[in-house]
N, C-alpha and C positions, 0 to 999 in steps of 0.2 A: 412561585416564580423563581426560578434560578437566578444566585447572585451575580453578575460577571466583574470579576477583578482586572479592568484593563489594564492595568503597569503587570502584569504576570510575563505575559509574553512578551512583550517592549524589555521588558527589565530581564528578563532572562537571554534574550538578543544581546543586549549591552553588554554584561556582564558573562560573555563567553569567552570572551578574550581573541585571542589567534584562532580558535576553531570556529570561527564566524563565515570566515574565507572556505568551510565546509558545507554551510547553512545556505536554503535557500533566498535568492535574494528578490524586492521586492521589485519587479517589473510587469510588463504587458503580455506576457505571456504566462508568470505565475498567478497574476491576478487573474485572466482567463482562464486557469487550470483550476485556482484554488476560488476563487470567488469573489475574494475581501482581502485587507490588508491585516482583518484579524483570523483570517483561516492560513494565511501565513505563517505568521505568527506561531501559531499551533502545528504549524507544519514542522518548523522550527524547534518545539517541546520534544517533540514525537520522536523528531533525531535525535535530541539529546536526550532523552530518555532512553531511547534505543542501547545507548553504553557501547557502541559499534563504531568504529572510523571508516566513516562512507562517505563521498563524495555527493553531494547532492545533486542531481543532473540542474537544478537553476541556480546551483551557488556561483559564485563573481570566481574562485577558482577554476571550476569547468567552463566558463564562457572563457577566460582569458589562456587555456590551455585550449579549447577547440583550434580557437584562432591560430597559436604557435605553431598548433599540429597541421595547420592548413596551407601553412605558407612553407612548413618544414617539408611535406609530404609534394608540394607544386614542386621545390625550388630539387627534387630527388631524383622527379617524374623529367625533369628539365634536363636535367645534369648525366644523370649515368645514362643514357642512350647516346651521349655529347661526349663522354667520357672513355664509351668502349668505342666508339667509330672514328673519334676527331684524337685523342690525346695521345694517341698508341704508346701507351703505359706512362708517361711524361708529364704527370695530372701534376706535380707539384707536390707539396707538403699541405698546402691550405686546402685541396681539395681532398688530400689522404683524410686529412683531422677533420673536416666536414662531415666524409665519409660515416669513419669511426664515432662521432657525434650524434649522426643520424642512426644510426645501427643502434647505438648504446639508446638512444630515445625511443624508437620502435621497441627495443625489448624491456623498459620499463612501461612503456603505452600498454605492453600484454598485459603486464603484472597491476597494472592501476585500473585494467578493466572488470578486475575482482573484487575492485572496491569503488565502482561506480555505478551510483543507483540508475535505476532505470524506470523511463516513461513508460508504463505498457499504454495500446493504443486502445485499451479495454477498460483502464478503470483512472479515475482520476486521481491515484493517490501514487507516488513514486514506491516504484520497489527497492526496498533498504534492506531486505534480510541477507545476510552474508549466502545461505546457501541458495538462496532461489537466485540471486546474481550471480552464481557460481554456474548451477545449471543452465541458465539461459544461456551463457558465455560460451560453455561448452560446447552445448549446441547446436551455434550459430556462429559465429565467424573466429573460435580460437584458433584454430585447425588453420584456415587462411592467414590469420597474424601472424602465428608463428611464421608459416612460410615466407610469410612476405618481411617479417622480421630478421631474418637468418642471417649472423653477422658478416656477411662477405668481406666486408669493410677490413675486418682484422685479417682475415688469410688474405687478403691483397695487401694488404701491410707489412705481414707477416713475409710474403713470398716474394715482393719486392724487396725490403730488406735483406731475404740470403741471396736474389739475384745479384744485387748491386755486393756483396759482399764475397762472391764466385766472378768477378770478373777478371780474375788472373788465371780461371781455369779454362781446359782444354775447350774446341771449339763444339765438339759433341755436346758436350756438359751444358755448356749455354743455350746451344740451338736447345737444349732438352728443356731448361728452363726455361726458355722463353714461349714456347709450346704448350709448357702448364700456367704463365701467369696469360696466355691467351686465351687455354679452356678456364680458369677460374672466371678471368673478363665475361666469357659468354653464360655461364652459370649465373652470375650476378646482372643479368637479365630479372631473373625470380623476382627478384627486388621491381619489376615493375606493377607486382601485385599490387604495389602499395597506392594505386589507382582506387581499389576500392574502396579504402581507407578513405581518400579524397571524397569518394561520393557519399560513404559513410559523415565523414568532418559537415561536410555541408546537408545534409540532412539534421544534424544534430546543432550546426546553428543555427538552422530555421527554428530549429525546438526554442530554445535558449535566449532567440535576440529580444532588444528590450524595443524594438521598431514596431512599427505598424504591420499588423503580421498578414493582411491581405498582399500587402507590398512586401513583405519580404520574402515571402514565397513565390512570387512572380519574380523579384528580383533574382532571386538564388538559382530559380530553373534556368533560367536565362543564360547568367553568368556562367550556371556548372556548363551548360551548353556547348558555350563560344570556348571552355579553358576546354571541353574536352576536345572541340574541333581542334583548335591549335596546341591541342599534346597528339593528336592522332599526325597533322602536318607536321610537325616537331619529329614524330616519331619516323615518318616516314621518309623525311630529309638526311635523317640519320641513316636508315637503312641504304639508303641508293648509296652512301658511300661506304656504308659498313661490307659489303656485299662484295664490290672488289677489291678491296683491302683482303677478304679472306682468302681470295685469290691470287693475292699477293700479287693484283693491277697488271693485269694479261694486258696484252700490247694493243688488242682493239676494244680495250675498256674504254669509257667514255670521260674517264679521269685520267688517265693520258691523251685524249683526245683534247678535252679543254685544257693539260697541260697545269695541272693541278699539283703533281707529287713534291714539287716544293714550294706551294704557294703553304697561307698562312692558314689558321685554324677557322679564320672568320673567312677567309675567300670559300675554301674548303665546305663549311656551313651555306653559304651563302649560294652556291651553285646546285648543293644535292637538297636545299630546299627549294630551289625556284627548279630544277628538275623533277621535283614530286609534286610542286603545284600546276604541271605543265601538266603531266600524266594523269592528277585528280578532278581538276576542271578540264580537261579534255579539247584542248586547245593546242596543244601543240607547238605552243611556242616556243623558239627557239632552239624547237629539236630537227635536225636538220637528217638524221641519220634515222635508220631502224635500230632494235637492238642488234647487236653483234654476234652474241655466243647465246645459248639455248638458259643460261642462267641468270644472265642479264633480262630474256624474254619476260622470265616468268616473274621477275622484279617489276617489269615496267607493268602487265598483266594486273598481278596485285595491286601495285600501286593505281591503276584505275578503277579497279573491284571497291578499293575502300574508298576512291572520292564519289563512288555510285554510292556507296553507303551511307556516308557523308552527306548526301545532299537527299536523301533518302531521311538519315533520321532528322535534319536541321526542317524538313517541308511535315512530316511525321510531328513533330513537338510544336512545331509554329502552329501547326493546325490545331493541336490539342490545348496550346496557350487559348488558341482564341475558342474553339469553340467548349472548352471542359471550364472554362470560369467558372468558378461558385455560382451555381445556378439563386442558393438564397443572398449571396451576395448582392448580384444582378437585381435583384428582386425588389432588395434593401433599398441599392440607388435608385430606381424607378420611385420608389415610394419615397424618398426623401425629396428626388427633386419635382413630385407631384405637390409633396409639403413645401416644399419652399416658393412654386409658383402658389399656394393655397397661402402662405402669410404675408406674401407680396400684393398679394390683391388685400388682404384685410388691411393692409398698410399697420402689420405691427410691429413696434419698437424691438431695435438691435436687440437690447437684454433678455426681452421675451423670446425670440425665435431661437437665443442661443440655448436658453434654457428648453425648450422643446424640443432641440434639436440633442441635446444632452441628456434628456429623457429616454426618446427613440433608440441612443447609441446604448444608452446603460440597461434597458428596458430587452431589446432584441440584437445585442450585442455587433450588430455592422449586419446581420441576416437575419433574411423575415420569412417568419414561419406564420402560416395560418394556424396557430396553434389550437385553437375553440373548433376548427371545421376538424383537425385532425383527432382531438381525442371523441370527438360526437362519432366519427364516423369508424372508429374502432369497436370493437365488443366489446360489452360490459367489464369481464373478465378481466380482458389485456387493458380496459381504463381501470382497474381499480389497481391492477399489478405494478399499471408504472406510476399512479400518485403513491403507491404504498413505497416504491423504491427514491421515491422525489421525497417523501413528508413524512414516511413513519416514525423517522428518529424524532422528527420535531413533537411529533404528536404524544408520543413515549414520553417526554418532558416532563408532559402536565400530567400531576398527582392524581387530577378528575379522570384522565384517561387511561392511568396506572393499571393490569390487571384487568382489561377488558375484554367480552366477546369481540372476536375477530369481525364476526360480520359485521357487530357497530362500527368499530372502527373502521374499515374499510366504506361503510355505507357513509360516514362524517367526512372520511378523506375525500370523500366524490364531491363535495359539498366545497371544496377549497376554490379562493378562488386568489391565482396570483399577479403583485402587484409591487409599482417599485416606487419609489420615490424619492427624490436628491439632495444633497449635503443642504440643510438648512431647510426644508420642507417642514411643517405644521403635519403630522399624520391625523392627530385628534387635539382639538381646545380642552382645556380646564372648564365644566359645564356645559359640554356638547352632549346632546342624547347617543349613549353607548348602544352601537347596534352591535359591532365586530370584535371578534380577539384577533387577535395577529401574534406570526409564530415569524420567528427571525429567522431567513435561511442563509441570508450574507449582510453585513454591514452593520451598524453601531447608531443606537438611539438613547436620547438622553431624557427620563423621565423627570419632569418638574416638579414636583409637590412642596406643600406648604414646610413640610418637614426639611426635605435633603433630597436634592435631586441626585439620581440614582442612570446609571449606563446598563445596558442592556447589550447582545453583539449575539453573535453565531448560535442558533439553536438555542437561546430566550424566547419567551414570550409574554404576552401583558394584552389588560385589555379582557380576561377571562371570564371578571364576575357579571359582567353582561349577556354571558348566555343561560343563566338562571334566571337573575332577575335583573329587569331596566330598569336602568336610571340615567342620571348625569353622570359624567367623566368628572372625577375627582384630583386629576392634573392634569398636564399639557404634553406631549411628547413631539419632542422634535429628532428628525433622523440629522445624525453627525455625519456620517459619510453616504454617499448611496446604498439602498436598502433593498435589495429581495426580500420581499416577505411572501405571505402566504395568510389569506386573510378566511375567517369563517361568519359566518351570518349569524347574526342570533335565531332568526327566523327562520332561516335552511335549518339552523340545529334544532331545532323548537318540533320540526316537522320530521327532523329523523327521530327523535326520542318518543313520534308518537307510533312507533314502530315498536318500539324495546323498555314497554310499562317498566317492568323492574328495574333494569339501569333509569329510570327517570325518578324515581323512590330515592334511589340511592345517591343520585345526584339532588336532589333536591335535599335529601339532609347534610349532603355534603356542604352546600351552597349556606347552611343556615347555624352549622357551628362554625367557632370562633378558630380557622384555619390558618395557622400561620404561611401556609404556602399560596394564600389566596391575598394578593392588593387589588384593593376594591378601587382603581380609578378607572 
């Protein structure tokens, strides 16, 4: 039986100093990913063993940089469409250094995406190697970063600055600059890529949050929803004024019509967004006129195309809230509140139902799988493939099973049967008839004996010398946190060994010297 040293990983957390804020940290989504508070832990090792500076995708650094990047990347989406249509060049100094702020963070966001591990959606373990982070990067959205990163910020800075610096020059000269910081204006458009970013950010802190994760992905859809309706209304407010502005406000423009060209930047806002909610809900209020000129047409046009789209994808996603729920979700609650009318009627005690109900959560994690009808009703083949991918490390453990034909093994692993049990649970008494070994696949148990009680955690197992010979349980074992295990029969084993004469020889001498890998409780 493998020793487990619990302070290893606790004690090597502690004592990492500042690079902890790189480490994964322990919440409801690591513990969904990873299992246990000690596979964490080990997660923890793995990095620092690694000798690589990577970002953990669950460490408390990445959640609190998602965030920064979500509220930086809204307030960008908000701003520079408000910036080239409302401020005609006039942003100020606090919007210039905003600007150049958000540029300078976009092109370090590229460069820290080289050193950020990533969840594949295929294995449960983060990818940490610097080059397969590189390749995937590459890939898959660098090519958009960049673009979307591309410092506009400074050439508007930059070309502002020798505008204002040429203002004693000839009239040519200026109409010429002013020309180019209006083509640079419309360039730094690009910068609206940073949209996917945003869908990106909130994808990644569904990953990451430390909430209820059926709720926070319902919340998250929701929310990205409604921010992207109103950046598309946002965006489209902006355009109905952008649009004659370029025309330099023709005489039957609709912004000389309402008498706009020296009203203020909030009036200004405030009419070509309730002009583009006129045109996208399709009401027509307060538009008293047709368009005017062939380019205004195709303004108001659009701007109805995308409120059809608009209410196209809001009925599109409402319907897929409701009818794509987690079907095992679904499932879950029905059988939960079948149990809870099932211990109302037994009339059982608050502590007890909490405890059942704390079972069911840790047991089938919020969704219910008929798990016994699904691997019966598989092939043999694909049931022995995926206990072999569930159990074979556990099974490799144990010295008895070191070096064996495949087929036993495979024929043993059929034989599993799995089972969980909660912080402070009795698994087996000191003097109970030993029928089962149990192999630890998540959680921490504390073995009692007369000697020195001993911890046991991820990929342990105990309980062994009862599948040779029966007797009494020679101490008590209680689980310390909740426990996936994976339990074996003596008597399923009894009846695979009468299959594999020789390995039953062999285990029976094994069973009957003095093995230091073998605790007889």
């Amino acid at each position: 039986m493998a020793n487990f040293q619990a302070p290893v990983g606790t004690r090597t957390a502690r004592t990492c100093g500042w690079r902890a804020i790189f480490l994964p940290q322990l919440n409801r989504q690591s513990l969904s990913v990873y299992g246990s508070e000690i596979a964490v832990e080990k997660e923890c090792i793995r990095q620092l063993q690694s000798g690589v500076w990577v970002i953990h995708p669950f460490s408390s650094l990445r959640s609190y940089y998602i965030m920064c990047m979500v509220a930086i990347t809204f307030l960008n989406l908000i701003g520079i469409p408000m910036e080239i249509a409302f401020l005609d060049g006039y942003s100020g100094v606090g919007w210039e250094g905003f600007n150049v702020f958000s540029d300078t963070l976009f092109l370090i966001d590229v460069a820290l995406n080289f050193r950020m591990g990533i969840i594949s959606e295929d294995s449960e373990v983060a990818i940490l190697d610097i080059k397969k982070i590189r390749v995937i990067y590459l890939k898959s959205w660098f090519i958009p970063d960049v673009i979307a990163a591309f410092p506009i910020g400074y050439i508007l800075l930059i070309a502002e600055l020798q505008s204002h610096s040429d203002t004693s020059a000839s009239g040519s000269k200026a109409s010429r600059m002013v020309r180019i910081l209006m083509f640079v204006r419309i360039i730094s458009l690009v910068r609206l890529l940073r949209v996917s970013r945003l869908v990106r950010f909130f994808n990644e802190v569904e990953k990451v949050s430390n909430a209820n994760l059926e709720y926070v992905q319902l919340f998250f859809r929701i929310l990205s929803l409604f921010m992207m309706m109103f950046l598309l209304c946002h965006w489209n407010g902006c355009i109905q004024y952008f649009v004659p502005m370029l025309e330099e406000f023709p005489s039957d423009c609709w912004v000389r019509q309402e008498k706009l060209m020296n009203a203020t930047v909030g009036e200004k806002y405030s009419f070509g967004v309730f002009r583009a909610l006129s045109h996208m809900i399709q009401i027509a209020y307060g538009s008293n006129e047709s368009p005017t000129n062939e380019v205004e047409l195709w303004v108001v046009m659009t701007s109805m195309l995308s409120g059809a789209l608009m209410y196209t994808v809001l009925v599109a996603n409402a319907a897929a809230i409701i009818t794509n729920v987690d079907q095992a979700a679904k499932a879950y609650k029905n059988k939960m509140n079948h149990l809870d009318d099932y211990m109302t009627f037994l009339k059982l005690p608050n502590d007890l139902r909490l405890r059942i109900q704390n079972y069911y959560q840790a047991r089938y994690g919020g969704r219910w799988f008929d798990e016994k009808n699904f691997l019966v009703s598989v092939s043999t083949a694909l049931r022995e493939e995926i206990l072999t991918v569930m159990c074979s490390s556990l099974l490799n453990n144990v010295p008895m099973f070191q070096n064996r034909d495949v087929n036993f093994l495979n024929t043993v692993l059929l034989q599993f049967q799995h089972e969980v049990f909660q912080e402070d649970d009795v698994i087996f008494h000191r003097n109970a008839p030993g029928d089962r070994m149990f192999f630890i696949e998540h959680g921490q148990v504390r073995v009692e004996t007369d000697s020195f009680p001993q911890e046991l955690a991820d990929g342990d197992y105990f309980g062994e010398s009862c599948l040779m010979t029966k007797g009494r349980r020679l101490a008590t074992v209680r689980a310390l946190t909740t426990c996936q295990l994976f339990s074996l029969s003596s008597d399923r084993f009894q009846m695979v060994l009468q299959g594999f004469p020789d390995i039953r020889r062999d285990l029976e001498k094994f069973a009957k010297q003095d093995n230091a890998d073998m605790i007889h409780f």
